[in-house]
C-alpha positions in Angstrom: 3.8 28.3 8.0 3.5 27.3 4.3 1.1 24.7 3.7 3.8 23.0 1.5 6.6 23.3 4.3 4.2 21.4 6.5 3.2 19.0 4.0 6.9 18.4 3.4 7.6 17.7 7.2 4.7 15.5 8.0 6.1 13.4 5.4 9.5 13.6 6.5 8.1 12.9 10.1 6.1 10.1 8.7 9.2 8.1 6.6 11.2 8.8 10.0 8.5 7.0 12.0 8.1 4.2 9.1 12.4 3.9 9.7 12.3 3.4 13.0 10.0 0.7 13.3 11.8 -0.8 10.8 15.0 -0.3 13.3 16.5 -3.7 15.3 19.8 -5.0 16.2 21.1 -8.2 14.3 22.8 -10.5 17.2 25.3 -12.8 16.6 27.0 -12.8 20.3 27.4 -11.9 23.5 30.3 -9.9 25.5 31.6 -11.5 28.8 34.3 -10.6 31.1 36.2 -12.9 33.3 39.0 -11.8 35.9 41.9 -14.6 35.5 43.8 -15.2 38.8 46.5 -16.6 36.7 47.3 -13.8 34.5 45.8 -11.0 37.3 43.9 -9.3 34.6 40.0 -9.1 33.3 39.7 -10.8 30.2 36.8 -10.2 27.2 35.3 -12.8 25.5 32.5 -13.1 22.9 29.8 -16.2 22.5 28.2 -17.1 19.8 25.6 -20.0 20.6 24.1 -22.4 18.0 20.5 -21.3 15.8 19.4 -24.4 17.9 20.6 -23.3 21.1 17.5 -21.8 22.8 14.8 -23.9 20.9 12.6 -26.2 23.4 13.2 -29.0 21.0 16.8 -29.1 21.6 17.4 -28.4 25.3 19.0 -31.9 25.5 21.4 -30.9 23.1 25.4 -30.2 23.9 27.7 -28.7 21.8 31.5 -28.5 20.8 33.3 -25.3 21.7 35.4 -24.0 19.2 38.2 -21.6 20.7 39.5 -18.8 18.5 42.8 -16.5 19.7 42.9 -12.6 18.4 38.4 -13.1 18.7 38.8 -9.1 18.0 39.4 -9.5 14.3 38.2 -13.3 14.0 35.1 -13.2 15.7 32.6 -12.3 13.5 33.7 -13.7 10.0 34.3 -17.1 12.0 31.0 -17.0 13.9 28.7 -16.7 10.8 30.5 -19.7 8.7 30.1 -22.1 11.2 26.4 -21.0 11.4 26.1 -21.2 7.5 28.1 -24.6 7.8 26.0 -26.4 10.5 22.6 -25.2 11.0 19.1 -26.1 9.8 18.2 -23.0 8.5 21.2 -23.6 5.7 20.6 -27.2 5.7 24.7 -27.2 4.7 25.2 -29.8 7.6 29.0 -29.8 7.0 30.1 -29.5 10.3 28.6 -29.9 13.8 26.5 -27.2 15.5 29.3 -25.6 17.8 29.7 -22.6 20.8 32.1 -20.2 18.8 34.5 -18.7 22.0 36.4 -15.7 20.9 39.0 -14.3 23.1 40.1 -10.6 22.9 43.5 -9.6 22.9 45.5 -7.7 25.7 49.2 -8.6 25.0 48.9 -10.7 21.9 53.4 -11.4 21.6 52.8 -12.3 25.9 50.0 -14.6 25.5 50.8 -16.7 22.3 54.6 -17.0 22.1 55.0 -20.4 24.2 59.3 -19.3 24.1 60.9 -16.5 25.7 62.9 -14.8 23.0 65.8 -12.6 23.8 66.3 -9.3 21.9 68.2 -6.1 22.8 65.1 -4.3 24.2 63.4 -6.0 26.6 60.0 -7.6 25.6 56.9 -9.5 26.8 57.2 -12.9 25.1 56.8 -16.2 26.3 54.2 -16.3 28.5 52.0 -18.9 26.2 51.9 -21.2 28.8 50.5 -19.2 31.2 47.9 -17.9 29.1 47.1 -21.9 28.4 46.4 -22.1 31.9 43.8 -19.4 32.0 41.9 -21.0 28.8 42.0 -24.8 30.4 41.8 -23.7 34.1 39.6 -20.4 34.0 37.7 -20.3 30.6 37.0 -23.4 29.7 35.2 -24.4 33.2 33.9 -21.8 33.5 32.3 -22.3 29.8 30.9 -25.7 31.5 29.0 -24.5 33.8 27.2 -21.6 32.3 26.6 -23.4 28.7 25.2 -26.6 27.3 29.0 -27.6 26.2 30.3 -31.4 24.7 33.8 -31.7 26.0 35.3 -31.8 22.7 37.4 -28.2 21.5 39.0 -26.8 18.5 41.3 -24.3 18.5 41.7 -22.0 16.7 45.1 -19.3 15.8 46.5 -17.3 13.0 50.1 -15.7 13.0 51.4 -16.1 16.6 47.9 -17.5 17.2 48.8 -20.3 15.1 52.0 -20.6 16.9 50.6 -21.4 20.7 47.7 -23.6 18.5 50.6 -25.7 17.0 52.3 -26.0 20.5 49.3 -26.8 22.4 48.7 -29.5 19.9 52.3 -31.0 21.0 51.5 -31.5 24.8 51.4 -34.1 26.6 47.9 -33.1 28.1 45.7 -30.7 26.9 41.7 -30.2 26.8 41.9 -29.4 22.7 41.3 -31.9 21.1 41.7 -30.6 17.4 43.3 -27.3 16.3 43.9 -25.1 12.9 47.0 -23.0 12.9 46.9 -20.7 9.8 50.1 -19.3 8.9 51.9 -19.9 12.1 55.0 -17.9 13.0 57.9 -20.4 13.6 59.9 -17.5 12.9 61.8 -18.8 16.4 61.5 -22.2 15.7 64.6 -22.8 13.7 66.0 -26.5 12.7 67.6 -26.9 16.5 64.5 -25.8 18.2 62.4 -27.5 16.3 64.1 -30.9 16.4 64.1 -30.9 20.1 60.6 -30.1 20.4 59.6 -32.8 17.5 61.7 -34.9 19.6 59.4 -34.6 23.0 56.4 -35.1 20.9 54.2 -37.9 23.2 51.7 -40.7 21.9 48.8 -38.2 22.8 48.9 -35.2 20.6 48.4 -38.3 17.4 45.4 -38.4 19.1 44.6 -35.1 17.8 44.1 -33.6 14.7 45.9 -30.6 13.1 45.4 -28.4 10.4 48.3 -26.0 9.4 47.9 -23.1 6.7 51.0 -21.6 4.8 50.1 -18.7 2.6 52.6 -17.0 0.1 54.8 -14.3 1.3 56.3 -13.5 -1.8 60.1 -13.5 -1.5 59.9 -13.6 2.5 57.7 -17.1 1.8 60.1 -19.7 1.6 61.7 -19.8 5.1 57.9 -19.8 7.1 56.6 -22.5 4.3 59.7 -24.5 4.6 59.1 -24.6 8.3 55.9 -25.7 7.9 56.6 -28.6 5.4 59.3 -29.6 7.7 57.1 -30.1 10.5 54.0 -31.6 8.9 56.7 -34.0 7.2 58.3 -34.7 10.4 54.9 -35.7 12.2 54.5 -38.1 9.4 57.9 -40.0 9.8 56.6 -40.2 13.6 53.3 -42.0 13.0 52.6 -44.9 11.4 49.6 -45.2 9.5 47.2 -42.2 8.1 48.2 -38.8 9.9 45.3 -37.2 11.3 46.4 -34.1 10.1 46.8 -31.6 6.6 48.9 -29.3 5.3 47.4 -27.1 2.8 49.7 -24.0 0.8 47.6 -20.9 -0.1 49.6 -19.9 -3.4 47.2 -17.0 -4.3 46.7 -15.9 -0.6 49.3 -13.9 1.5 49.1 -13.6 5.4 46.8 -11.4 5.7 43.9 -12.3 3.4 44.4 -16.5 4.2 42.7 -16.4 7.5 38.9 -17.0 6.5 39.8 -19.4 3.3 42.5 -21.5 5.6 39.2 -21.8 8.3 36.9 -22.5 6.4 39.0 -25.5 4.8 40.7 -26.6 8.1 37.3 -26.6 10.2 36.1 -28.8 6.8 39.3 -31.0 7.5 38.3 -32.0 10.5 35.0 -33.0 10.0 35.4 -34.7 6.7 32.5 -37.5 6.1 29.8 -35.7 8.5 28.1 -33.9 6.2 27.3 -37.3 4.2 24.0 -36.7 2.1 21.0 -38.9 3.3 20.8 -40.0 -0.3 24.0 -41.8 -0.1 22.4 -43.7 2.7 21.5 -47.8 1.8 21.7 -49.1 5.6 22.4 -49.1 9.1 25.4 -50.8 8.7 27.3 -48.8 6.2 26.4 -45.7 8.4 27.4 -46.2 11.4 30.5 -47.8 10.0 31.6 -44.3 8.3 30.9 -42.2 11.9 32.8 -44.9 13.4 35.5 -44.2 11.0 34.8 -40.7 11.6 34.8 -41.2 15.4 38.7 -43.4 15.1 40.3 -40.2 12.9 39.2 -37.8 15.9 39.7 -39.8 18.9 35.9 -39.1 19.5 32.7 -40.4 19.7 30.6 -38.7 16.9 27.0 -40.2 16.7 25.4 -40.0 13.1 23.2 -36.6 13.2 19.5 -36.6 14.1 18.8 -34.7 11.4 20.5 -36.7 9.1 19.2 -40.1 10.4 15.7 -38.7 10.4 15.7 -37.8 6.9 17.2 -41.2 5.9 14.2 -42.4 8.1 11.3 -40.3 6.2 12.7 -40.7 2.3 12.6 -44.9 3.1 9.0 -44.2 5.3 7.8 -42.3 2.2 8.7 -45.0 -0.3 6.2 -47.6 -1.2 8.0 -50.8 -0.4 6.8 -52.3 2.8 10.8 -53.4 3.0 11.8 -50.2 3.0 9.5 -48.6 5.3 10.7 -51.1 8.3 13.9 -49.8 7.2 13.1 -46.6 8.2 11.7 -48.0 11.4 15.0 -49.3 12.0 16.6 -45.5 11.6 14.1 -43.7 13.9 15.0 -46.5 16.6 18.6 -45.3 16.2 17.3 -42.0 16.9 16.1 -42.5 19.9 19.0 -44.9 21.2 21.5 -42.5 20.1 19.1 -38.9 21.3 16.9 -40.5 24.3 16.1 -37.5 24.9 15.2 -35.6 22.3 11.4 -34.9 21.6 11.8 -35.1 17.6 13.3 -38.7 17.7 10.5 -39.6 19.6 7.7 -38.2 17.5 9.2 -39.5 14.3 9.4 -42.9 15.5 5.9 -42.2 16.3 5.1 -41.6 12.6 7.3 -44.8 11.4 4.8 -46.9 14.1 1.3 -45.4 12.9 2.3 -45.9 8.9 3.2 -49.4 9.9 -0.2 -49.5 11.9 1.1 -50.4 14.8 -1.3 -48.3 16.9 0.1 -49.1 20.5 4.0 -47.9 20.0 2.8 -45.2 17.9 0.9 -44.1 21.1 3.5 -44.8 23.1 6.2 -42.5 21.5 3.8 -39.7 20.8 3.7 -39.7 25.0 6.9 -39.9 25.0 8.0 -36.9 22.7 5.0 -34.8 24.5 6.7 -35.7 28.0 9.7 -34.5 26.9 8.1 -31.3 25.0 4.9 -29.9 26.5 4.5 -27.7 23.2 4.8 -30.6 20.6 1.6 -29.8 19.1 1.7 -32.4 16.8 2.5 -35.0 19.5 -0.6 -33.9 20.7 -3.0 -34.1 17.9 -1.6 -37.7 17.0 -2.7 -38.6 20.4 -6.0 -37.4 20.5 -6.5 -38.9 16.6 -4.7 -42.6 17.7 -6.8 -43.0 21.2 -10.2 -42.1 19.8 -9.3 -45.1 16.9 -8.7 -47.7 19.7 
């Protein structure tokens, strides 16, 4: 064979070899299947679980499922903003870590169309109720006992999705607790309909919060926006004081391309205020005042973040007023009242002790953090360095 051939093919053998070491799969979720007594069928869903999920540090840490209908198209685009919107690595903070729950379709006009509708030809429609069952009698527990999960969900529909999102929001009982319909098709829901179903509206669903999309459909736009006004204007007239909900027109999007603007904007709806910057920070006071008034608008307990206190903690434990830095002593105890325990609040509060030279607590929370994380290194060298100075 020609020297040059074989030159040429150990090469080729050699970049080949160079590729496939270079060769991995990006994860971003997990496939399950579940086989729902109540609709007699297997159902597919895909997880995506938190950057923070699997780390020793945060094994006491639960999380907020977020629920999103047609997960076959939504899944992916969804998954990675709330993972750009909420984790460390981004340091974007906007939002809460959250479980992203995407659930695959079967019989998409069955499932979310709450209203049988009669047509010529004989259809599938109206079986949203049933299809509720399976997410808050099937999924959902079934999501509590296999992951680390805060009972407090969003979710999430576009189109008919946004449909069965809006009338889960108006029950009586439900285990959502906020929702974002984006462009939902109240094609069916016309003035009658809607009046009567405005008109069983209970105390409860105010409780909740709601964030409804309308894109531009052109000449076809008017009717579906109009329906939308009209029912965001008629929850208004029904509540006195400050709706916990938007309504929010897309002029430049239609209903196809609004999905991933109108989420992105509704999940930042919800969580308005919790991505407050440390530097805005002065005290205590004034922050746990704006999660309380976080907490009222959601009908939920939101603690401030650790990470958030923390870094309040370390800017006023870096400064050189003596006033300040048992200010930041004051932050790092919230920590650990608010995250008992979580190794980190622990160690910092550690730090906050030793720069205020108070040997004995500093001790103590170092033990503390290291009983809760055998790996905290640093726990352990602040140990060995504070009991050989005794």
């Amino acid at each position: 064979m020609n020297k040059n051939i074989i030159a040429a093919l150990l090469l080729l053998i050699g970049i080949n070899q160079v590729r496939s070491q270079d060769v991995g799969d990006i994860v971003i979720g997990t496939k399950h299947t579940l086989t729902s007594r109540i609709l007699n069928e297997d159902r597919e869903y895909w997880v995506s679980l938190p950057d923070s999920y699997h780390d020793q540090g945060s094994s006491y840490k639960k999380y907020p499922v977020l629920i999103v209908l047609d997960g076959n198209l939504h899944f992916k685009p969804i998954a990675g903003m709330v993972n750009y919107m909420s984790s460390d690595v981004y340091r974007s903070w906007k939002i809460p870590e959250m479980i992203v729950v995407a659930i695959q379709n079967v019989d998409r006009r069955r499932d979310y169309s709450p209203d049988k509708i009669i047509t010529v030809r004989q259809n599938t429609s109206g079986g949203g109720e049933n299809f509720l069952r399976f997410l808050e009698d099937e999924l959902i527990p079934g999501l509590d006992q296999t992951y680390r999960t805060a009972p407090y969900r969003i979710l999430v529909g576009h189109s008919l999705g946004g449909l069965l999102a809006t009338y889960t929001y108006m029950k009586e009982k439900t285990l959502f607790n906020s929702f974002i319909a984006i462009d939902p098709s109240f094609g069916t829901w016309d003035s009658e309909t809607m009046d009567k179903k405005l008109d069983s509206l209970s105390k409860e669903s105010f409780e909740r919060f709601i964030y409804i999309a309308t894109a531009n459909w052109g000449k076809r736009n008017i009717r579906n926006r109009d329906r939308h006004v009209r029912f965001y204007e008629a929850l208004n007239s029904k509540y006195s004081g400050t709706l916990p909900a938007k309504l929010e027109y897309f002029e430049h999007e239609d209903h196809s391309s609004v999905p991933i603007l109108a989420f992105h904007n509704g999940i930042s709806a919800i969580f308005e205020g919790y991505g407050i910057s440390y530097r805005d920070v002065e005290d205590q006071e004034q922050l746990t005042q704006h999660f309380h008034a976080l907490s009222e608008r959601l009908s939920w307990n939101f603690l401030p973040p650790e990470h958030l206190v923390n870094r309040v903690g370390y800017r006023m434990l870096q400064s050189g007023s003596d006033k300040e830095k048992f200010k930041a002593l004051e932050f790092f105890t919230m920590n650990v009242k608010n995250y008992p325990t979580s190794p980190n609040s622990h160690d910092s509060l550690g730090e906050a002790y030793e720069t205020l030279r108070d040997t004995q607590k500093a001790l103590e929370s170092y033990k503390k953090s290291l009983e809760l994380n055998p790996a905290n290194e640093h726990a352990k060298k602040k140990i060995k360095e504070l009991s050989k100075s005794k």
